[in-house]
C-alpha positions as CSV (number, residue, x, y, z in Angstrom):
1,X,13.7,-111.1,12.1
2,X,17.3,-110.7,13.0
3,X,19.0,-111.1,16.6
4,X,19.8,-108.3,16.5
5,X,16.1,-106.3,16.3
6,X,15.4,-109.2,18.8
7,X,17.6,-108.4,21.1
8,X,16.7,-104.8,21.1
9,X,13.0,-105.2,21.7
10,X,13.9,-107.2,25.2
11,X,16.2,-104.6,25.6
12,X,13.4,-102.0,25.5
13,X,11.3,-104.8,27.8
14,X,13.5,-104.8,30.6
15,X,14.1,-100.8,30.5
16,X,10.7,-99.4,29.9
17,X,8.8,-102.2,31.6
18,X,6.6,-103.0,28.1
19,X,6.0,-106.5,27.1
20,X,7.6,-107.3,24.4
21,X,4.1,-108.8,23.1
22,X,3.1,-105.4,23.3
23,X,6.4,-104.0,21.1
24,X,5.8,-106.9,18.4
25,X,2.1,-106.4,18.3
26,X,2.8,-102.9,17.4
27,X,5.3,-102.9,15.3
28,X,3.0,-105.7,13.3
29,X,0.6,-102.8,13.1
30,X,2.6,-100.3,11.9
31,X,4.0,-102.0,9.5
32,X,0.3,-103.0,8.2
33,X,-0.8,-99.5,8.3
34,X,2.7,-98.8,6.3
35,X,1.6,-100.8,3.6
């Protein structure tokens, strides 16, 4: 992954409060289900 997507998803951590376990975990499943 790049820094930059990185650096987004702790972005979205420390504004909406969601783990960013939680944001890879589904973004792993979506991208499963997209394939």
């Amino acid at each position: 992954m790049n820094m930059e997507f990185i650096e987004a998803i702790h972005e979205l951590e420390k504004e909406k409060g969601i783990s960013a376990e939680i944001l890879f975990e589904a973004i792993e499943a979506a991208l499963i289900s997209a394939y």
